[in-house]
C-alpha positions, 0 to 999 in steps of 0.5 A: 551416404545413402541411409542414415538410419537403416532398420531391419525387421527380421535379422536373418539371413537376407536382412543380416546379409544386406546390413553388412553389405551395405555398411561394407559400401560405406552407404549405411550409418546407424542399423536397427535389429528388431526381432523376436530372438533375443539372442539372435539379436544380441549375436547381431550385435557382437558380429557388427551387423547392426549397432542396436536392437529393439523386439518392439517393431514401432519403436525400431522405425523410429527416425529410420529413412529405410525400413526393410521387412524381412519377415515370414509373409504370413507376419507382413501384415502384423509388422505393417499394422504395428509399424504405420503410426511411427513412421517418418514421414519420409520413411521408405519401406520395402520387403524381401517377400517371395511372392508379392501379391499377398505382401502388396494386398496387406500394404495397402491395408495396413500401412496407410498414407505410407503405401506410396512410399512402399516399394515390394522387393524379393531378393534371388538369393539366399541359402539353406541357413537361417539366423543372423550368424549364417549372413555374410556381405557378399550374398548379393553380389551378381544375384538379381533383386526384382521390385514390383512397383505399384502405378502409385509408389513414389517413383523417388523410393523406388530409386532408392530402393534400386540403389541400396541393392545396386550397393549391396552388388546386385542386379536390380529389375523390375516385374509386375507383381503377377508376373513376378509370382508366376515366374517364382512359382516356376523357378523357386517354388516348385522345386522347393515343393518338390524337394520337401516332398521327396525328402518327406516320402523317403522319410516313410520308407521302412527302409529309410535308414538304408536309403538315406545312408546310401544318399550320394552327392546328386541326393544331397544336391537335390535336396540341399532346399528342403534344409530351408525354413519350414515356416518361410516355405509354408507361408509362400506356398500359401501366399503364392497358391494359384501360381504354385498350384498351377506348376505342380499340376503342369508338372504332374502331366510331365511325370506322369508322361516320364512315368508312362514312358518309362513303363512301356520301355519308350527309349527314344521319349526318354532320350529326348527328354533328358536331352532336352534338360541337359542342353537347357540346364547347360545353357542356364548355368553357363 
């Protein structure tokens, strides 16, 4: 068995999910919930996703062998700092972070001698839902999850932590921690940007009763992500701000160009653009 004592620090839906997973795989033993959710911990507990649970953070990584961190980044360093004094000395921790720089900065800070044994994650999965009742074992199943060692993180932890994903059924890379932030900036966080921004714009329509009751299926497609958590999304946008801000200025130029192109009748600019996508999109869901 790969973890005797798995603590999750965030049971929702990634933590929730990769629990089940792992116990599916027969390489979990015991699983701590640690939240701040009483109910939502207590719902843990009645579905099997962990066998008890603790709302105090040091008390819940008490003789755990992988404490996994799946909390808001701007709450990363407070669970670091309440966590450092309790943890085993062969304790491995990681994340489920979407951006990595801020999470890696508050490690360093907080966790101590621990640091070595940190290993950063970001699991590309997941879904509009939230709480320990939308988890479910197969999230992770041809999904990829990116780790962003550190030139001093125990390459042993690193190994195990590539492991418990690999259980989980995932694809496991590795990416420096800037890479990766500027790759998430493109693929995750602009479009969650842009998604809350065009729900919100419409929100103060003065018609936007009518607007939202004539939405079709591709609305509803587009925006499925603005139904994400808002604390989650506030906090990336600001963990991961030079990257995200960097795309949304690229994207402008892009809209405006479209914009422009539309506004003088350019049908060949339009064709080509849109023809662009499809072959692009096309090849990236195939």
């Amino acid at each position: 068995m790969l973890i005797q004592r798995l603590t999750i620090i965030g049971l929702g839906l990634i933590g929730g999910s990769l629990a089940r997973a792992l116990k599916r795989a027969g390489q979990c033993g015991e699983v701590i919930g640690c939240g701040r959710n009483t109910a939502n911990l207590q719902l843990g507990v009645e579905l099997g996703v962990i066998d008890r649970y603790t709302q105090h953070p040091a008390e819940a990584v008490l003789g755990a062998d992988m404490v996994v961190v799946a909390v808001p980044l701007g709450t990363m360093a407070t669970i670091f700092s309440a966590i450092r004094d309790s943890l085993s000395p062969h304790a491995i921790i990681t994340d489920v972070g979407s951006a990595k720089a801020t999470v890696v900065e508050d490690a360093r800070q907080q966790l101590g001698n621990h640091v070595s044994r940190f290993v950063p994650g970001h699991p590309i999965a997941g879904t509009e839902k939230t709480g320990v009742a939308a988890s479910y074992a197969e999230l992770f199943e041809n999904r990829r999850v990116i780790l962003t060692p550190l030139s001093d993180t125990d390459r042993q932890a690193t190994n195990t932590v590539k492991t418990m994903w690999t259980y989980a059924g995932a694809a496991v890379e590795e990416l420096s921690v800037e890479h990766h932030d500027e790759v998430l900036a493109a693929t995750s966080h602009l479009p969650h940007v842009l998604a809350y921004t065009l729900v919100d714009t419409l929100a103060k329509l003065e018609d936007r009763t009518e607007i939202f009751r004539f939405a079709a299926g591709g609305f509803r497609d587009f925006t499925r992500i603005a139904g994400s958590d808002p604390t989650m999304w506030h906090d990336i946008c600001l963990a991961n701000q030079e990257a995200i801000l960097k795309m949304i200025k690229q994207f402008s130029r892009e809209l405006d160009q479209l914009a422009e192109a539309i506004s003088r009748s350019d049908s060949e600019y339009l064709y080509q653009v849109f023809t662009r996508a499809k072959t692009a999109r096309d090849k990236f869901a195939g």
